[in-house]
C-alpha positions as MATLAB code, in Angstrom:
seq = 'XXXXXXXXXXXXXXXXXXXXXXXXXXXXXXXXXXXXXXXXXXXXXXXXXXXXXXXXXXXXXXXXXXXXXXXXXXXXXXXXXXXXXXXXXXXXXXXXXXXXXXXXXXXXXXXXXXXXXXXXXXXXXXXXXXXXXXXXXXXXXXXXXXXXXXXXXXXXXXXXXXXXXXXXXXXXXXXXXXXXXXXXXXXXXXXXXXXXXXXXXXXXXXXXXXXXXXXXXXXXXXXXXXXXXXXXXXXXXXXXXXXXXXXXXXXXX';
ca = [
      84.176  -43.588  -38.791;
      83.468  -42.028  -35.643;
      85.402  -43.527  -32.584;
      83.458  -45.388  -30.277;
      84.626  -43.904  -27.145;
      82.479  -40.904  -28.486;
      79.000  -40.387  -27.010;
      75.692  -40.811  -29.518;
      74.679  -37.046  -30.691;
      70.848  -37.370  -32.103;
      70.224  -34.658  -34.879;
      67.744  -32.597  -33.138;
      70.897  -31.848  -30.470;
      72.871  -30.831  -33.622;
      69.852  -28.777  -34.979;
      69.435  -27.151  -31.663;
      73.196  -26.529  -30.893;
      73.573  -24.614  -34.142;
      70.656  -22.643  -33.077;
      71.584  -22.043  -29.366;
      75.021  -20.575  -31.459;
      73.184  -18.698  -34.148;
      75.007  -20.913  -36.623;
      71.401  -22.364  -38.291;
      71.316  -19.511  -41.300;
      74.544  -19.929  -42.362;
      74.135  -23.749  -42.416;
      70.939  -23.688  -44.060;
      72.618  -20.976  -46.599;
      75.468  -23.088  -47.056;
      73.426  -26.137  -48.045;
      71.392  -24.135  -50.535;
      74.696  -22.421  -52.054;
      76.019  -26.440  -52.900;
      72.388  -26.825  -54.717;
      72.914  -23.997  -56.343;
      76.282  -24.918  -57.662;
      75.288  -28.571  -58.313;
      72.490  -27.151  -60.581;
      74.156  -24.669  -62.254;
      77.381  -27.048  -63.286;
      75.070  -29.983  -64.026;
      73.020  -27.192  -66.628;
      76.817  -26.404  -68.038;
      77.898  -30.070  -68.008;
      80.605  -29.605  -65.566;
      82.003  -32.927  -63.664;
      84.705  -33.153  -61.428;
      86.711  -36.230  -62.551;
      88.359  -38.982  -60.049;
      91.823  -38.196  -60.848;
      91.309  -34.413  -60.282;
      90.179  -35.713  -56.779;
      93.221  -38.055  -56.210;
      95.388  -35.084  -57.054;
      93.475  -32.340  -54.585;
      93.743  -35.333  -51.703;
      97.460  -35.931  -52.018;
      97.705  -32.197  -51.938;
      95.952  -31.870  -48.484;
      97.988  -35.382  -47.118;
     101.184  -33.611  -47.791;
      99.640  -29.984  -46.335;
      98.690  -32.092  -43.025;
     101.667  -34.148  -43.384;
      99.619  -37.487  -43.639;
     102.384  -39.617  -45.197;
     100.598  -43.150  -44.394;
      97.628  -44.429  -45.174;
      96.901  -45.234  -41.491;
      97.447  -41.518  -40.543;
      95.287  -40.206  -42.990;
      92.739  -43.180  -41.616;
      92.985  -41.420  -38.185;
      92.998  -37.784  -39.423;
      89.740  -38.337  -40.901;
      88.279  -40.217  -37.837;
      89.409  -37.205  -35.834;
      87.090  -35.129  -38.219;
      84.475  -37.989  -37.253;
      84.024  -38.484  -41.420;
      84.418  -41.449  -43.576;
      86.885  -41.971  -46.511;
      83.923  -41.231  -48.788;
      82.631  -37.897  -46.781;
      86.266  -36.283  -47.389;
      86.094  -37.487  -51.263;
      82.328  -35.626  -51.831;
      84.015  -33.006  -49.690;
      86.346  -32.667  -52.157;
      84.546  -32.773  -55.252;
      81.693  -30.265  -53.943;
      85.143  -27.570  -53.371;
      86.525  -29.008  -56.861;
      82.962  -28.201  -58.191;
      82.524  -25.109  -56.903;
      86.243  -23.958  -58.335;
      85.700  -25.245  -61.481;
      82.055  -23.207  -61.924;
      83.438  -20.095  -60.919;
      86.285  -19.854  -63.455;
      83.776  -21.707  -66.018;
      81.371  -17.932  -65.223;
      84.205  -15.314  -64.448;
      87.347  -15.929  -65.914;
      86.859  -14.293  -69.113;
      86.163  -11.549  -66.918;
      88.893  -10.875  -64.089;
      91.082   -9.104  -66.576;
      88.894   -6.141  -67.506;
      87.894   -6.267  -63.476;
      91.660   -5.840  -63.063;
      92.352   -3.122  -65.181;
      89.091   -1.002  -64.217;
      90.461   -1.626  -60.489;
      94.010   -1.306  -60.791;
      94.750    1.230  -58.277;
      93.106   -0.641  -55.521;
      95.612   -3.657  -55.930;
      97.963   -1.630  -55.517;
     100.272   -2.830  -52.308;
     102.286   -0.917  -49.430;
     104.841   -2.482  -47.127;
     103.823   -0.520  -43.942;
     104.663    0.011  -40.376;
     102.734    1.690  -38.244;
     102.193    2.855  -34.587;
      99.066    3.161  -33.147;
      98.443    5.220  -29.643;
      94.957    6.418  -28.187;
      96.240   10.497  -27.784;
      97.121   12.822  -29.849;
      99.615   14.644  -27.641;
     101.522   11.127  -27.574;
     101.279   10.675  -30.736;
     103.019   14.157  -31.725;
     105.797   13.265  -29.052;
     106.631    9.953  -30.543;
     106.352   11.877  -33.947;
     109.109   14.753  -32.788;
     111.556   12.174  -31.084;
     111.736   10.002  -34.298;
     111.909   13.283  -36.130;
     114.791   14.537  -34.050;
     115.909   10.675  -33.902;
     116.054   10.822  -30.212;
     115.019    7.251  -30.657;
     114.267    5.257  -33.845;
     110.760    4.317  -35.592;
     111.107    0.461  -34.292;
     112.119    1.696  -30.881;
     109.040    4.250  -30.668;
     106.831    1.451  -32.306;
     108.390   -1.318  -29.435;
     107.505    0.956  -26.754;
     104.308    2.672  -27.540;
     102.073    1.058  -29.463;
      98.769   -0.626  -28.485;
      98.873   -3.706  -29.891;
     100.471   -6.158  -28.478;
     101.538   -7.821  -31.754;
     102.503   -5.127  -33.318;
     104.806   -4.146  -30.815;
     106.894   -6.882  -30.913;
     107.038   -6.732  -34.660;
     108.130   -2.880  -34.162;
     105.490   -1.267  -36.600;
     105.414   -4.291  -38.923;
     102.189   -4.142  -40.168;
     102.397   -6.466  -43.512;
     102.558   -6.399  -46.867;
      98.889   -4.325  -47.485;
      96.336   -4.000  -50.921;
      95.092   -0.476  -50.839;
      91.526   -2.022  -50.805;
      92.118   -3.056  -47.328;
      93.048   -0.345  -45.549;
      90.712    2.766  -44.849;
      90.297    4.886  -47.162;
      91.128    8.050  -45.104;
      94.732    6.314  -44.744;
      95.014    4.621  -48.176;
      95.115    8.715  -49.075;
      97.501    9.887  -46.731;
     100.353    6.122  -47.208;
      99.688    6.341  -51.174;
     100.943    9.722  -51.007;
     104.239    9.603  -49.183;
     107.689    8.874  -49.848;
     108.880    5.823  -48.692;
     111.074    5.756  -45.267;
     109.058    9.302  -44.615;
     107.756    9.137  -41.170;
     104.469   10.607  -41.845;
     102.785   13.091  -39.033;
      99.932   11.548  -36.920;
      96.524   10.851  -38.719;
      93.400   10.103  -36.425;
      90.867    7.311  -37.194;
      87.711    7.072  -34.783;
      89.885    7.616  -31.112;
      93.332    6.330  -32.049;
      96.079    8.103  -33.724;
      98.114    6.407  -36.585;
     102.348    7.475  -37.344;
     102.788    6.023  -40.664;
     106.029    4.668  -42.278;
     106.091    3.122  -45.863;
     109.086    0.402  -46.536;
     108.277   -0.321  -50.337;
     104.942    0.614  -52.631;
     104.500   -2.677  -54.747;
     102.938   -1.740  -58.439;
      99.521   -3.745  -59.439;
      99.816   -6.927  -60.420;
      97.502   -9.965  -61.557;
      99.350  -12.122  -59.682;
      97.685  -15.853  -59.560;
      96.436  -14.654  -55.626;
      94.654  -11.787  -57.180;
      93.031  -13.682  -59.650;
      91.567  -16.055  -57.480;
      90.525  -13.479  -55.347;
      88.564  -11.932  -58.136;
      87.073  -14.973  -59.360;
      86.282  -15.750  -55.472;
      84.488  -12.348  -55.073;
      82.559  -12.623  -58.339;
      81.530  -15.806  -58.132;
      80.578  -14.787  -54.235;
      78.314  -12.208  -54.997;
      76.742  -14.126  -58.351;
      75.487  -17.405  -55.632;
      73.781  -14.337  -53.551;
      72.065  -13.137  -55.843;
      70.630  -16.856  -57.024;
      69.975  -17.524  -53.525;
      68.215  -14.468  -53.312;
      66.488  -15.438  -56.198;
      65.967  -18.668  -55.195;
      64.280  -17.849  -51.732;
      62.125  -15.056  -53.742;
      60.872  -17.037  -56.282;
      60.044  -19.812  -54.136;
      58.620  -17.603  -51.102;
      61.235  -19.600  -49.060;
      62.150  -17.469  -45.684;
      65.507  -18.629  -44.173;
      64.257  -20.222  -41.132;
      64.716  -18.815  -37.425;
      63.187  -21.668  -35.958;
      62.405  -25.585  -36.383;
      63.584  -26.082  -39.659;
];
C-alpha cells in the first residue's frame, strides 16, 4: 500500500543503502533470529492464534490513537506496509513473546533472587561538573546552604537536561549505574549531599531522594525474560552460522 506519489526503490538500492549505513549485519541477523524463533516454536508447537492478534492490534490503534478504520488505513500506508505486513508483524513479535516465556519463565524467579541487590532502585539527583575544585565549591556552598542542591544543580551542571530538571536524574536500578557510584549512592543516607566522586574527567555530587527495595515487579520480569531469551537466540545463531560455516556477509549478499 505504498502511495503512488512515491518514487520506485529496486532492491539492490535497498541492499546497497543498508550497506552504505552499515545496517546489512544487523538485518541479515535479524532475519536469521525470526528463523530461529519460527523453528524453535514450530519444534514446541507454539502458534500465535487470530484473536491474540486482534487483541495486540487494538492495543497499538489505541497507543497511536487510530480510532477509524480509515486512519489506521493511512497509518499503515505511511509505514508503506499492507494490512497483512502489520498482521505477520504482529504475530512474528507475538511469537517471539510467547517462546521466550515458553524457555525462561520457570526461571526468572531464582534469576531474581540470586540478583536481588542489583534491582535494587535509587531516586537520584546529581550534578555533574568537569573540575574538581568546582566541584568542592558547589559541595561547601550546599553544605553551608549558601544556596540549595537544585539551585547549585540549575546553575552548574553540564548537561543541559539535567539542569533544567535541577539534579533529577530518575528513578535508577543499581545495575545501571557504574559500579564505582552504585558503591558510594547505596551507601548514603538519603537527603545526604554526598562529597564529589570522579568518573573518567567529570566529577559527580550525589543526592539520594528515596532507595526503592527489590522487587519482581511485571517490568522486571520482562526484562529478565527479554535478557535470557536475548542471549539464548545468540548463542543458536552462533551455532547456527558455526555449524553451517555461514559467515555474516560484508558484501553482496
Amino acid at each position: 500500500m505504498v502511495s503512488h506519489l512515491i518514487p520506485a526503490v529496486q532492491l539492490e538500492e535497498i541492499v546497497n543503502c543498508l550497506k552504505d549505513n552499515l545496517q546489512l549485519k544487523k538485518i541479515y541477523q535479524d532475519i536469521l533470529y525470526q528463523k530461529i524463533i519460527r523453528q524453535k516454536s514450530a519444534e514446541m508447537n507454539l502458534i500465535v492464534t487470530s484473536e491474540e492478534i486482534q487483541i495486540e492490534a487494538d492495543k497499538i490503534r489505541r497507543e497511536k490513537q487510530l480510532e477509524k478504520a480509515a486512519d489506521t488505513l493511512a497509518w499503515l500506508n505511511e509505514q508503506m506496509i499492507t494490512a497483512d505486513e502489520w498482521e505477520s508483524g504482529i504475530r512474528d513479535n507475538l511469537l517471539r513473546q510467547k517462546l521466550a516465556k515458553t524457555l525462561f519463565a520457570q526461571d526468572v524467579d531464582n534469576f531474581f533472587n540470586q540478583n536481588k541487590l542489583n534491582f535494587e532502585q535509587v531516586l537520584l539527583y546529581q550534578i555533574v561538573v568537569p573540575y574538581e575544585k568546582l566541584a568542592l565549591e558547589i559541595f561547601y556552598q550546599i553544605e553551608e546552604e549558601e544556596m540549595s542542591f537544585y539551585q547549585a544543580a540549575h546553575l552548574y551542571d553540564i548537561d543541559e537536561k539535567r539542569r533544567y530538571q535541577c539534579g533529577y536524574e530518575g528513578k535508577l536500578y543499581r545495575f545501571n549505574i557504574k559500579p564505582d557510584l552504585a558503591s558510594v549512592i547505596f551507601s548514603a543516607k538519603t537527603k545526604e549531599v554526598i562529597l564529589p566522586v570522579k568518573t573518567n574527567q567529570e566529577y559527580h555530587i550525589l543526592m539520594v531522594e528515596e532507595f526503592i527495595p527489590a522487587e519482581l515487579t511485571s517490568e522486571v520480569y520482562d526484562e529478565i525474560i527479554n535478557n535470557m531469551f536475548d542471549e539464548w537466540l545468540a548463542s543458536e545463531l552462533n551455532y547456527l552460522l558455526h555449524d553451517s560455516e555461514q559467515p555474516i556477509p560484508t558484501t553482496d549478499p
